[in-house]
C-alpha positions in Angstrom: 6.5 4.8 -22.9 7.6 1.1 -21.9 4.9 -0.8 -19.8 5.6 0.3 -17.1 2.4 -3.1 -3.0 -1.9 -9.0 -0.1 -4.2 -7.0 1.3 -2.9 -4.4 2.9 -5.4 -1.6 3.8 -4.0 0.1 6.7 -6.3 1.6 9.4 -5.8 5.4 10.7 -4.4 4.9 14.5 -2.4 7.0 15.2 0.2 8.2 18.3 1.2 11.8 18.7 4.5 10.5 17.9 3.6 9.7 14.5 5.2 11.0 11.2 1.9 11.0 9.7 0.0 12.9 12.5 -1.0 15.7 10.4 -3.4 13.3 8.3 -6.0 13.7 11.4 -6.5 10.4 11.9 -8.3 9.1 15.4 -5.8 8.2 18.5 -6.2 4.4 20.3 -1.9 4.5 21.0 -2.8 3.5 24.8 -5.6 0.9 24.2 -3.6 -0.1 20.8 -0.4 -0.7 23.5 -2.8 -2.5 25.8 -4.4 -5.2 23.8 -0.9 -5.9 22.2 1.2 -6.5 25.6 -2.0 -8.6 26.8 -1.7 -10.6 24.2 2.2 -11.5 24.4 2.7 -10.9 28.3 -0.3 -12.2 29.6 -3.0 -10.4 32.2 -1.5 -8.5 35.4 -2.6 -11.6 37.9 -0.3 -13.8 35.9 2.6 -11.3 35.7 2.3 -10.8 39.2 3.1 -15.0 39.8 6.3 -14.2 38.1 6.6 -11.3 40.9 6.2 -13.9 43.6 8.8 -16.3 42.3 11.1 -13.3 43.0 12.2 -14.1 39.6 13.1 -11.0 39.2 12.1 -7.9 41.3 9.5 -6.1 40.8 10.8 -2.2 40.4 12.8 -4.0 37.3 10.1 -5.7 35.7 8.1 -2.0 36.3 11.0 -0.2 34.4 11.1 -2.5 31.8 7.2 -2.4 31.2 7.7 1.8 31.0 10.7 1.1 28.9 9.2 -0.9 26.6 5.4 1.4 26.5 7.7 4.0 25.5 9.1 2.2 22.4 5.7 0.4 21.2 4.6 4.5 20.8 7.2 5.4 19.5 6.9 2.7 16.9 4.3 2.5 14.5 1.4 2.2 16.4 0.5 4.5 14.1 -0.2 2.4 11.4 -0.4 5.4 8.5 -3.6 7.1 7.0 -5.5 6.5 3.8 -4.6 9.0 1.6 -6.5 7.9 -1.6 -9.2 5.6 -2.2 -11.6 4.6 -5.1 -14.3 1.9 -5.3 -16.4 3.2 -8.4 -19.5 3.0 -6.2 -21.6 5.6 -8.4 -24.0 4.6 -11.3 -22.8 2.7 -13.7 -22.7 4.3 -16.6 -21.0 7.9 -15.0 -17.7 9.3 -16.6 -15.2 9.1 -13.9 -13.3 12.1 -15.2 -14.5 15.0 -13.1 -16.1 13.3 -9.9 -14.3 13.1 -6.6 -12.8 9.7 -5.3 -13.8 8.4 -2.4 -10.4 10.0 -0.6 -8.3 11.8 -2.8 -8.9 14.8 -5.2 -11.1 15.1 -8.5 -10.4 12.6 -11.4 -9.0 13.7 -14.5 -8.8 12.8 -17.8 -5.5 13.0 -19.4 -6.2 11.8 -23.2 -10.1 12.7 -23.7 -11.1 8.9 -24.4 -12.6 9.0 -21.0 -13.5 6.2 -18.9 -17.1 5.4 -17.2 -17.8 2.9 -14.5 -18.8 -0.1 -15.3 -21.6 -2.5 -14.2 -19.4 -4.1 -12.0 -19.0 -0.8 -10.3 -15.4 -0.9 -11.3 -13.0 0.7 -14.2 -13.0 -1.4 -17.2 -10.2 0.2 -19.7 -11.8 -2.1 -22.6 -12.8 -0.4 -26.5 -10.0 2.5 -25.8 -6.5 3.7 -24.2 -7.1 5.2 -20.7 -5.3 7.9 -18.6 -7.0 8.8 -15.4 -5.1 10.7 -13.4 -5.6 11.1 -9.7 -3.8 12.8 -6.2 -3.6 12.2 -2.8 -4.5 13.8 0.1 -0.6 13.8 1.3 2.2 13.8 0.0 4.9 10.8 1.2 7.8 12.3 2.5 11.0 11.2 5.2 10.4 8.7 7.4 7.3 7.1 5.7 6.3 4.3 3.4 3.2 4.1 0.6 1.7 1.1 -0.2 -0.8 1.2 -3.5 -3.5 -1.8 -3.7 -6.1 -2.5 -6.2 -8.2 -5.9 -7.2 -8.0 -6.9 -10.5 -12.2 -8.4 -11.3 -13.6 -10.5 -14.0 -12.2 -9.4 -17.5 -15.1 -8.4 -19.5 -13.4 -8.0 -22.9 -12.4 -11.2 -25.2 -9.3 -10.0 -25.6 -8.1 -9.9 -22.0 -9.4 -13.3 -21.4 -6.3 -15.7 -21.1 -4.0 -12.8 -21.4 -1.9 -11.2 -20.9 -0.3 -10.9 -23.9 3.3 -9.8 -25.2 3.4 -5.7 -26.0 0.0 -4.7 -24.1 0.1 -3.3 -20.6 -2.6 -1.7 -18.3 -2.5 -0.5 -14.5 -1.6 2.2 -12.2 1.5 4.6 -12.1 2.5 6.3 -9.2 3.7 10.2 -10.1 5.7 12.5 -7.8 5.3 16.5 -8.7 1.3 15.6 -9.7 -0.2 19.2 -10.1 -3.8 18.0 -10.5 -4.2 17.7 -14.4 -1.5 15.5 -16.7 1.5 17.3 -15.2 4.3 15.4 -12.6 6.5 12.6 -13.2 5.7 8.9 -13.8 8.0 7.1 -11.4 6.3 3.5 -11.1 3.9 0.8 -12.0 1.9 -2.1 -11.1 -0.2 -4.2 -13.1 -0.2 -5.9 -16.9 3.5 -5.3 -18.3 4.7 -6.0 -21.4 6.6 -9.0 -20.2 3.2 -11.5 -20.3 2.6 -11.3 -16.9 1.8 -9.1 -13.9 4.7 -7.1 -12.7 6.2 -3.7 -11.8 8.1 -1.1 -13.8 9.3 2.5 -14.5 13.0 3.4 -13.9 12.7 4.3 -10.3 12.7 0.8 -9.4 14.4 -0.9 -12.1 12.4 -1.3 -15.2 10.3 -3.9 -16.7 9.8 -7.2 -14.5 7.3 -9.6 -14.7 6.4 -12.1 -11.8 4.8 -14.9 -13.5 1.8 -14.7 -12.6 -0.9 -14.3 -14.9 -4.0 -14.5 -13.4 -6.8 -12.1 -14.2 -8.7 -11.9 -10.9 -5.8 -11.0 -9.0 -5.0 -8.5 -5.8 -2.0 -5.9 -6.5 0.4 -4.3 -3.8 3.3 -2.5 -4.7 5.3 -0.6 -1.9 8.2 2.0 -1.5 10.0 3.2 1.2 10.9 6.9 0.7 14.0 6.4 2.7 15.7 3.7 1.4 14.3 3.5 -2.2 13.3 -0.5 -1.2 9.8 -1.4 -2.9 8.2 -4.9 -3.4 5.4 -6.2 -5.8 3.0 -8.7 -4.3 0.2 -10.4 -6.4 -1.7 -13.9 -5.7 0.8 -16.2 -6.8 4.0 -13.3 -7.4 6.4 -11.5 -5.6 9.1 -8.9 -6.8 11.1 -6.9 -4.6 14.2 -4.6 -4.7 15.6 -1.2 -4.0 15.1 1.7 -6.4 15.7 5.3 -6.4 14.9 6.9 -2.8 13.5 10.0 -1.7 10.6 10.1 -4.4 7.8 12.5 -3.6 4.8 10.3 -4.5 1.5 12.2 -4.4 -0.6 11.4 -7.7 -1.5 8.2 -9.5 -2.6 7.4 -13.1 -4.6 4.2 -14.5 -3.7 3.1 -17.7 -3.3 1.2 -20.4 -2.2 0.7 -23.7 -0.4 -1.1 -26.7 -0.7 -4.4 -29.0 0.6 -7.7 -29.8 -0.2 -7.3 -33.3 -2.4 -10.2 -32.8 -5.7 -8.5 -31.9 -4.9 -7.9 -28.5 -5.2 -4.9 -26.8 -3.9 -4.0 -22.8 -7.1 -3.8 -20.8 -7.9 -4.5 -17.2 -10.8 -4.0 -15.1 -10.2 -2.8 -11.6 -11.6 -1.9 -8.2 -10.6 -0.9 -4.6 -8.0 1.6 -5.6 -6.3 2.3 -2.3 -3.4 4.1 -1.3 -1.6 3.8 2.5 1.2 6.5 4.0 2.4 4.9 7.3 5.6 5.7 9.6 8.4 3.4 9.5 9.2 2.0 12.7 13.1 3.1 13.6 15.7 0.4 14.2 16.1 1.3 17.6 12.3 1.0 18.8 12.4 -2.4 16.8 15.2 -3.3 19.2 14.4 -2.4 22.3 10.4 -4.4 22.1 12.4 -7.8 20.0 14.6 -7.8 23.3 11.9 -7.0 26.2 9.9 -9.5 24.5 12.4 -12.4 24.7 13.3 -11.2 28.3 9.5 -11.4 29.4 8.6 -14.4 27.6 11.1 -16.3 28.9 10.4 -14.9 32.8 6.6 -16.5 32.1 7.5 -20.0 31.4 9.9 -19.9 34.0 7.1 -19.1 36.3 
């Protein structure tokens, strides 16, 4: 195998208009609505100056207001659901294969060299090769977008300090078809690849790619859109983006890590705060509608 989404930890709101409404995830669509026009329209007493003015009449500005509460639901006020999450929280010392993760289903090891949390109440792959495999609570589908995040801590092994290093590699793989052991299909990754630097890879969204950033205590997003294949790779000081193979079924994930440069160096990395995001993708239209009711309000305020 070659070496194969800042912080972007997406709260559960969600509208009954959502795409991701079946992941039970509390409602606040009206207050959600409310705090957001307050905050770009300004309070009813100041709207109603405009209304005064005879500006423009006030039926319109009543449509327009309904018009545009009907496109901010329809939007993503829904801002997705947590569909996987992992902060290695137990006792240090505890095998991770076989315990539940915070959200998500039961770990599972896929090579029998195991993998126990560490004292930093995190997953150190240091002293072996890893596989760890993982699913989600949902599965993304049309419509939606994922976005995986992790935080790379405080390398504990020499040889991941000033690394890392040409050949090794070590992160996390997202898998479509995941059946709950070692079975689906590795479609991409984000972490140490083999090009001496944090990056993405896997074929689904080009290959091999390193950003240039080599820090060690780093925070890693990649995200995909299952739509349009587009994905992007953010870390500290790097940033990767492109479009890849749409329509992937994403519902399983993998930490890894492996190979050598011949040197004494091995791919490690010590994680934390595994989270994955599913969230609704805002359609063009809705997009529209608020960018243009916006412009048309603003501009009616400092008139007034």
């Amino acid at each position: 195998m070659s070496a194969f989404w800042r912080n972007t930890h997406i709260h559960g709101y969600c509208s009954p208009v959502s795409r991701v409404y079946s992941i039970n995830q509390p409602c606040h669509a009206v207050s959600h609505i409310h705090v957001w026009w307050v905050a770009v329209f300004g309070t009813k007493q100041q709207n109603q100056q405009i209304m005064k003015k005879r500006i423009i009449k006030q039926p319109q500005v009543h449509a327009l207001i309904a018009a545009l509460a009907i496109a901010a639901a329809s939007l993503s006020v829904c801002q997705g659901a947590t569909v996987f999450s992992e902060t290695f929280s137990g006792t240090t010392g505890t095998a991770i294969a076989g315990t539940t993760a915070d959200i998500g289903g039961k770990w599972y090891d896929g090579n029998g060299n195991g993998g126990d949390i560490s004292a930093e109440n995190s997953l150190d792959t240091s002293g072996n090769g890893r596989q760890l495999f993982d699913s989600f609570t949902a599965t993304l589908g049309a419509g939606q977008m994922l976005a995986l995040s992790y935080d790379m801590v405080s390398p504990t092994p020499s040889d991941e300090v000033g690394g890392p290093y040409a050949g090794c590699w070590a992160g996390i793989s997202l898998y479509s078809g995941y059946d709950g052991a070692a079975g689906g299909t590795e479609q991409m990754f984000a972490g140490l690849v083999s090009t001496t630097s944090l990056g993405k890879d896997g074929a689904a969204i080009g290959g091999a790619q390193g950003s240039g950033d080599t820090q060690q205590i780093n925070h890693l997003v990649l995200t995909y859109a299952y739509d349009t294949g587009a994905w992007t790779f953010t870390s500290n000081s790097g940033f990767l983006s492109g479009t890849g193979t749409a329509s992937l079924a994403l519902n399983g994930l993998r930490i890894a890590n492996g190979g050598t440069d011949g040197l004494g160096h091995y791919g490690d990395i010590n994680l934390d705060n595994v989270t994955v995001n599913i969230s609704a993708v805002p359609e063009p239209s809705s997009m529209a509608l608020i960018g243009a009711g916006m412009g048309l309000l603003m501009i009616l305020r400092r008139r007034s």
